[in-house]
C-alpha positions as CSV (number, residue, x, y, z in Angstrom):
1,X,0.0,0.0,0.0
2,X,1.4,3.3,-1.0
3,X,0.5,5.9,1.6
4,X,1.8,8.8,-0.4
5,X,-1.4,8.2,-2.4
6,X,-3.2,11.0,0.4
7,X,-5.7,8.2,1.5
8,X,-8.6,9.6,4.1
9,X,-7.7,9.5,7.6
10,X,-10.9,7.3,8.2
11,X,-9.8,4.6,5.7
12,X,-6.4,4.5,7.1
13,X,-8.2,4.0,10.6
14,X,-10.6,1.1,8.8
15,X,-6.9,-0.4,7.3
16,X,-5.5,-0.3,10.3
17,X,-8.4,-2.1,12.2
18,X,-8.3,-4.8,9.5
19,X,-4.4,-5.0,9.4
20,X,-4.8,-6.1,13.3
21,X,-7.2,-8.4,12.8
22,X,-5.1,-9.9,10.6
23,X,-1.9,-10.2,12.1
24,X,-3.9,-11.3,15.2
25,X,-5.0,-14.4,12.7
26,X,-1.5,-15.3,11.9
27,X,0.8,-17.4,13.8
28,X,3.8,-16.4,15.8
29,X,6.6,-18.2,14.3
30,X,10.3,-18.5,15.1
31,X,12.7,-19.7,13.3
32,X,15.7,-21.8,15.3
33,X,17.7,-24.9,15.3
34,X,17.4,-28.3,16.3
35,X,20.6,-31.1,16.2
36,X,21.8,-28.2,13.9
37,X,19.1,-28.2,11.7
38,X,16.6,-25.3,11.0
39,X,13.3,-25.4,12.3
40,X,10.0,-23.3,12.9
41,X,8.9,-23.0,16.4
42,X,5.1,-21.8,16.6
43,X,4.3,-20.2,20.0
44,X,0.0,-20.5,20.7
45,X,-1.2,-18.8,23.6
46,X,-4.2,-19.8,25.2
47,X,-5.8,-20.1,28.9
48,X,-2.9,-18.3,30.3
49,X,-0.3,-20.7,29.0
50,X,2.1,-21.0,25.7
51,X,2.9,-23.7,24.2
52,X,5.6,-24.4,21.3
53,X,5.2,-26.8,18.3
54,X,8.8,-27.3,16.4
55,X,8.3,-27.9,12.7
56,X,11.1,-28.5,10.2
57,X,12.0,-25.6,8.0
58,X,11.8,-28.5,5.3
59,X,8.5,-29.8,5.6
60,X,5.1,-28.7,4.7
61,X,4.2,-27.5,7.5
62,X,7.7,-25.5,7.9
63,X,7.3,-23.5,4.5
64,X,3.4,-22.6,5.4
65,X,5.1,-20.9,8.6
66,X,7.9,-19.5,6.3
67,X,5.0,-17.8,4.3
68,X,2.7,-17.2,7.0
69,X,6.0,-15.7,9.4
70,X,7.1,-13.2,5.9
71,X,3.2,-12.1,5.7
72,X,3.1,-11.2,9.3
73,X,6.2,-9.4,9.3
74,X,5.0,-6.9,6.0
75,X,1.7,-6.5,7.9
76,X,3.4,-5.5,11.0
77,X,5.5,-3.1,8.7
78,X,2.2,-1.3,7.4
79,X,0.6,-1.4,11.0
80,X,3.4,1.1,11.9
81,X,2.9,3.1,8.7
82,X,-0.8,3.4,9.7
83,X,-0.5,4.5,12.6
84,X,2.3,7.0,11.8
85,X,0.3,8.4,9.0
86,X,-3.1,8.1,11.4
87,X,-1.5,10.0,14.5
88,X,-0.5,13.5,11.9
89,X,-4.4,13.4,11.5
90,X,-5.5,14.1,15.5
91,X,-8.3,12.8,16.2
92,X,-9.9,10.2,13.5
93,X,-13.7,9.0,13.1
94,X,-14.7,5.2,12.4
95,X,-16.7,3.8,9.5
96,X,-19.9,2.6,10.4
97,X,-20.5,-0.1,8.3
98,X,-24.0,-0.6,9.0
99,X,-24.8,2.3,6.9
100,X,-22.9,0.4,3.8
101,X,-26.8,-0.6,2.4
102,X,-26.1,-2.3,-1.4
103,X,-25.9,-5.4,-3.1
104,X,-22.4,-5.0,-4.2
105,X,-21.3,-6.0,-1.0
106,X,-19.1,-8.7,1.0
107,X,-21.3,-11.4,-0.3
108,X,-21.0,-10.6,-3.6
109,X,-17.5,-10.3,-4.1
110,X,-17.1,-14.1,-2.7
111,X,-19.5,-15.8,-5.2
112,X,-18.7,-13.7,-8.1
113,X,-16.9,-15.8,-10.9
114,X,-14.9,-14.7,-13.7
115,X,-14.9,-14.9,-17.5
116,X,-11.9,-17.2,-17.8
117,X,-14.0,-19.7,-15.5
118,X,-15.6,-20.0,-18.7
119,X,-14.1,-18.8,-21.8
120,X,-10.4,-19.2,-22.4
121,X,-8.4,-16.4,-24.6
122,X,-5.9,-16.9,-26.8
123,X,-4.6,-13.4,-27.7
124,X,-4.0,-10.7,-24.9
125,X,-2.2,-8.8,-22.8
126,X,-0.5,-11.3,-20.3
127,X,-0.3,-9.5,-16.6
128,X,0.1,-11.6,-13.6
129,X,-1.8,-14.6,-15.2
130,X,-4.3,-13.1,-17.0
131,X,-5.1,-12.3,-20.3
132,X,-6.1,-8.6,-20.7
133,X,-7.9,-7.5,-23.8
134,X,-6.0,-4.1,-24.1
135,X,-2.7,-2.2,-22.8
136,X,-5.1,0.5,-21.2
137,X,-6.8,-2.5,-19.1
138,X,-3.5,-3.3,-18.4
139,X,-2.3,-0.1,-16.9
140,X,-6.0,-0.2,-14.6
141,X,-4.7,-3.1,-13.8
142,X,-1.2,-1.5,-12.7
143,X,-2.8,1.4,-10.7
144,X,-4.6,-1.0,-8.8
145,X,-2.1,-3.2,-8.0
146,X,0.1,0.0,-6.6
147,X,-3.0,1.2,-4.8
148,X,-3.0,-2.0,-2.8
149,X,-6.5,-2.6,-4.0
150,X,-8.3,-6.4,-4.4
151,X,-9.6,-6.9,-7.8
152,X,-10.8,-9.1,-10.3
153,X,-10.7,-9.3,-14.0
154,X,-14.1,-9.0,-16.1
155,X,-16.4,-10.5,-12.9
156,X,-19.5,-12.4,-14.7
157,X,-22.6,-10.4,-13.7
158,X,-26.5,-11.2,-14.9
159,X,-28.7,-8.2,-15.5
160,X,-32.5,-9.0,-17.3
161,X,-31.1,-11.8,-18.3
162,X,-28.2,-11.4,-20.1
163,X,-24.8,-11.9,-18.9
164,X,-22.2,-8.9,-18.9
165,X,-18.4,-8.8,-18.0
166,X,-17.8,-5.5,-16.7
167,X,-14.1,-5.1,-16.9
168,X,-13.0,-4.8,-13.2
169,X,-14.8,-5.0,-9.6
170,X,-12.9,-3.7,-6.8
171,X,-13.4,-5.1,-3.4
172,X,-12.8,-2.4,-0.5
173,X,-13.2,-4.5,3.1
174,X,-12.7,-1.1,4.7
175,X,-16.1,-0.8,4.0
176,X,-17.0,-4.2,2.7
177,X,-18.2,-3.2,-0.6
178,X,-17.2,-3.4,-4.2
179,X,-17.3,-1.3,-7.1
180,X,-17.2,-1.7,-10.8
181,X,-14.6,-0.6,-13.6
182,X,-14.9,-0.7,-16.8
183,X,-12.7,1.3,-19.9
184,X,-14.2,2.5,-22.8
185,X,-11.4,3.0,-25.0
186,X,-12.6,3.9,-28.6
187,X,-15.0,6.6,-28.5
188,X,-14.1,7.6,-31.7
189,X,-15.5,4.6,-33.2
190,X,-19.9,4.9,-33.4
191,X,-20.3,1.4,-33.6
192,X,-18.5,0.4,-30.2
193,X,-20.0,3.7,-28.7
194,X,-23.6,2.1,-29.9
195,X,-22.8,-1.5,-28.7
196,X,-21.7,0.1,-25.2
197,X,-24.8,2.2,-24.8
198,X,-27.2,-0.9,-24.6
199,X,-24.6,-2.1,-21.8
200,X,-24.4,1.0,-19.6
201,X,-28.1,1.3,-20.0
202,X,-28.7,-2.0,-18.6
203,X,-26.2,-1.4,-16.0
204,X,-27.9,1.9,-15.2
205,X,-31.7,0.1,-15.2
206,X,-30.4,-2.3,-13.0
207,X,-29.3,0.6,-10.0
208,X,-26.0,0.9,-10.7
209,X,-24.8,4.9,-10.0
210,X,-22.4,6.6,-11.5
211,X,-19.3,7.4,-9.6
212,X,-20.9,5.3,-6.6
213,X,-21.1,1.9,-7.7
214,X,-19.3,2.3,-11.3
215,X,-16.7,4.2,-12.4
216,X,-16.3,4.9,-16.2
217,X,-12.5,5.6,-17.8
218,X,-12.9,7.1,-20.8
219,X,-10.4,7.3,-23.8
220,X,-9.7,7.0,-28.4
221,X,-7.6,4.5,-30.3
222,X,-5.0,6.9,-30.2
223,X,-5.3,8.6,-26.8
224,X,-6.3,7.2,-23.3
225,X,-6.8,7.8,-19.8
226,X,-4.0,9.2,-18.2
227,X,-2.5,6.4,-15.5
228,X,-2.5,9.5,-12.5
229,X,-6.1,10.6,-13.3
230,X,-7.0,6.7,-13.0
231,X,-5.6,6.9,-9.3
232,X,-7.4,10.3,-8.6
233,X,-10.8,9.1,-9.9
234,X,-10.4,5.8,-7.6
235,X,-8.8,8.2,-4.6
236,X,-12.4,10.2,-5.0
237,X,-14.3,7.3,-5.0
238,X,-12.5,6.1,-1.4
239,X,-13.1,9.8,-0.2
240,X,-16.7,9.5,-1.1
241,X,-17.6,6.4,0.6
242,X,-15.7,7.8,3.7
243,X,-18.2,10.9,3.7
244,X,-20.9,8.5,3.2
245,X,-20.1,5.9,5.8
246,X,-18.3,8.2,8.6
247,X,-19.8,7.1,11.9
């Protein structure tokens, strides 16, 4: 997560919330050795006592420590970066969640499925195992990433029936909500302008808002959205829901 981004004080407050949770969830591992060989000794606390388990640094269960220990140790890393960046704010307000009230929600975001589930491309973009359809989905793609953001490519969504792949839905557990992406790169060309006004229409039919639950990136054959004004639109988006969900 880049911080220099200027993220609101109350989603920093909701990361770091999360970020503890997390780390709480993880096990506390130490690496030793044992007749001279490494091992991983996990330390569980519970009903007043610890107790230590010794794992070899070779096994199974040695490398999911490994990970698990390495995961910890970055999430301890942005816990003091939250709270560095929390404290130059004074004094911060929560996110109450139960005024997050939509059907892109939590839920959602664990039983949507993707297009490769069911189609497989031959011809893309390759990023991070998937096959993009353009560079500019690519660079979304990119900003995301370097936001710190959970995504997914082209979710499979049903609207009156017909099935649409938007091209990205974000999934913000700060407020447990998702949002949708999608690029519209060649509105230069009538014919994909007219194929992608029976889309947004749906998408607009079915409740979908503007800058709320969708956010539109705009661009020609020959020039697209700039990779910053990506970031700032997203960065807006976060500032919004933290007007609209501040306890």
């Amino acid at each position: 997560m880049n911080l220099s981004y200027g993220y609101p004080a109350e989603y920093l407050k909701a990361k770091l919330i999360l970020t503890e949770e997390e780390i709480a969830g993880l096990p506390d591992v130490r690496l030793g050795y044992h007749g001279g060989r490494p091992v991983y000794r996990e330390c569980i606390h519970g009903a007043g006592k610890r107790k230590v388990c010794e794992y070899s640094a070779d096994g199974n269960k040695g490398k999911l420590l490994y990970s698990q220990s390495e995961h910890r140790k970055e999430l301890i890393k942005l816990k003091k970066q939250l709270k560095a960046a929390i404290n130059g704010f004074g004094e911060v307000a929560d996110i109450d969640l139960s005024k997050v009230n939509t059907i892109y929600n939590k839920s959602m975001w664990e039983r949507i499925r993707i297009r490769s589930e069911f189609e497989k491309k031959e011809k893309g973009y390759d990023y991070k195992g998937m096959i993009l359809d353009s560079r500019a989905e690519m660079i979304v793609a990119q900003c995301l990433d370097s936001m710190g953001l959970s995504y997914k490519y082209e979710p499979r969504i049903i609207i009156g029936g017909e099935i649409y792949y938007p091209d990205f839905i974000v999934y913000l557990p700060e407020f447990q909500r998702c949002f949708f992406i999608e690029f519209l790169g060649k509105l230069n060309d009538l014919k994909y302008i007219t194929r992608n006004e029976f889309k947004l229409m749906d998408y607009l039919n079915s409740g979908m808002i503007v800058n709320l639950d969708l956010l539109l990136f705009c661009g020609f054959e020959d020039r697209m959205v700039n990779a910053d004004d990506m970031k700032d639109d997203i960065m807006a988006l976060i500032r919004k829901y933290c007007r609209l969900y501040r306890a």
